[in-house]
N, C-alpha and C positions, 0 to 999 in steps of 0.2 A: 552502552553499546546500542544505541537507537541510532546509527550511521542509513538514515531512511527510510525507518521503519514503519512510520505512517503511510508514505507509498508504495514502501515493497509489499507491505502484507495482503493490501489489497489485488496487485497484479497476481502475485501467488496464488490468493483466493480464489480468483476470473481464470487464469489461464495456467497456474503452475509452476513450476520449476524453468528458467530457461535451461537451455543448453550450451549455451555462451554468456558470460558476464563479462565486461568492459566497464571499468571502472577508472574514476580521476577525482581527486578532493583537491581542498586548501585544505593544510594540515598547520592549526596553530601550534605557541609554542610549547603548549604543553604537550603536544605529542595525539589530543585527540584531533577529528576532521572537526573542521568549522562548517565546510559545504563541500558537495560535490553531484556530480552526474555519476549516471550510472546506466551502460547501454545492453540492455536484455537481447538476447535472439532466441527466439523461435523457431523449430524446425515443423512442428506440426501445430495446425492443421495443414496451413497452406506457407507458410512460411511468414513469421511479421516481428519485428521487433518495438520493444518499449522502451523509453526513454522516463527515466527518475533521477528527479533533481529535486536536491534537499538542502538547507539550508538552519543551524540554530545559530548563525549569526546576525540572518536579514531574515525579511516578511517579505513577501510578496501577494502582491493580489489576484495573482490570475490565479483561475479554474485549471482544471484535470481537463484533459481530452482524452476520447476515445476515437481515431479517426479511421474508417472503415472506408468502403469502396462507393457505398453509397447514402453513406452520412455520417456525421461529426455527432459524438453524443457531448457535452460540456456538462460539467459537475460543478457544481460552485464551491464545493469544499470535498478531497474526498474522503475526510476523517468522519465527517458528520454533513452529509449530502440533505440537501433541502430544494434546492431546486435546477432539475435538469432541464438542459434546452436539446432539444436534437434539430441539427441542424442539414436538412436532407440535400444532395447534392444537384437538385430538381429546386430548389430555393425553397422549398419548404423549412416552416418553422413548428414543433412542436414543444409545448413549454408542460413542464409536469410539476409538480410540488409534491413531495415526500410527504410533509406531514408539517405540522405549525411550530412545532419545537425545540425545533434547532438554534442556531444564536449563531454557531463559528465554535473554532478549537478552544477560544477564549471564554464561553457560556459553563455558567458554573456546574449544570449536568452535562455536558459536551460528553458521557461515557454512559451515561444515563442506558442504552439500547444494552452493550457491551455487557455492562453489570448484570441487567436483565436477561439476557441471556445466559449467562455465563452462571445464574441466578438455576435457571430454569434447567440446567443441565445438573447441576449439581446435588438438588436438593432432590429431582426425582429418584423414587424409586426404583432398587436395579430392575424389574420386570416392565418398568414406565418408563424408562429411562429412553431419551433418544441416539440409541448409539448409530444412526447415521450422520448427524448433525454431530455429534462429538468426534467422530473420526474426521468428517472435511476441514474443523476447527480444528486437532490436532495436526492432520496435514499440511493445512496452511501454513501453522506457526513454524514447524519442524521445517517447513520451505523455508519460510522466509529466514530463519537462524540459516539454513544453508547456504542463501543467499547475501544475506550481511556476512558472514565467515569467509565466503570466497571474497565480496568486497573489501572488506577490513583488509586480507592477505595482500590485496592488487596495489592498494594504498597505502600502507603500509606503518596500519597503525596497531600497533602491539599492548599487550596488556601483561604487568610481572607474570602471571602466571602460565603465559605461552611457552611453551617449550622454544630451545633456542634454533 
């Protein structure tokens, strides 16, 4: 049930739940998606929609966009980000580098962050414990399952144990 789950989770993260989902796959013949788009809307702040396109048949090489009013942010990957360009609509270029350790989805710690965190919430003590960081990390996922569910529905790809 990963129907875009590396890019939904992050939109969820950034901006939430949409309020509109518009979804389309190729549906192999096993009955799971191969690929598909997926069109987000937004009602607040100002109104913006996202666009997720996912793919475990093909690769593709281009970046993530963030494209605002007065500049493009570009992601080179957005499972494991290493370096951003922002691209301002004045022709400026700003270039930023995460950090040295990334590699791509394919690098054998490519979860390396994920663990560690996921590391660092777990093991604290409850009075240590960061329950503001655990709650945006539990909202996020319970998003994006919301999100993959109403996708799944739109697309119409079923699993035995759905009700009929």
């Amino acid at each position: 049930m990963d129907i875009g789950t590396y890019c939904t989770h992050p939109m969820v993260a950034l901006w939430g739940v949409p309020e509109r989902i518009h979804a389309a796959a190729t549906i192999l013949r096993s009955g799971a998606d191969g690929a598909g788009t997926v069109l987000c809307g937004f009602d607040s702040p100002a109104g913006f929609s996202v666009s997720l396109h996912y793919s475990k048949i093909t690769t593709s090489p281009l970046s993530s966009t963030i494209e605002g009013e007065r500049a493009t942010l570009e992601i080179d990957s957005v499972t494991t980000p290493r370096n951003l360009v922002l691209h301002g609509t004045d022709g400026s270029t700003d270039v930023v580098t995460v950090d040295g350790d990334g590699g791509g989805s394919g690098a054998p710690e490519n979860m390396r962050y994920e663990l560690l965190e996921f590391l660092r919430l777990a093991d604290a003590p409850r009075g240590q414990r960061d329950d503001e960081a655990l709650a945006r990390h539990q909202a996020a996922s319970l998003g994006t399952l919301a999100v993959l569910d109403a996708v799944r529905a739109q697309i119409g790809v079923r699993f035995p144990s759905d009700q009929a």
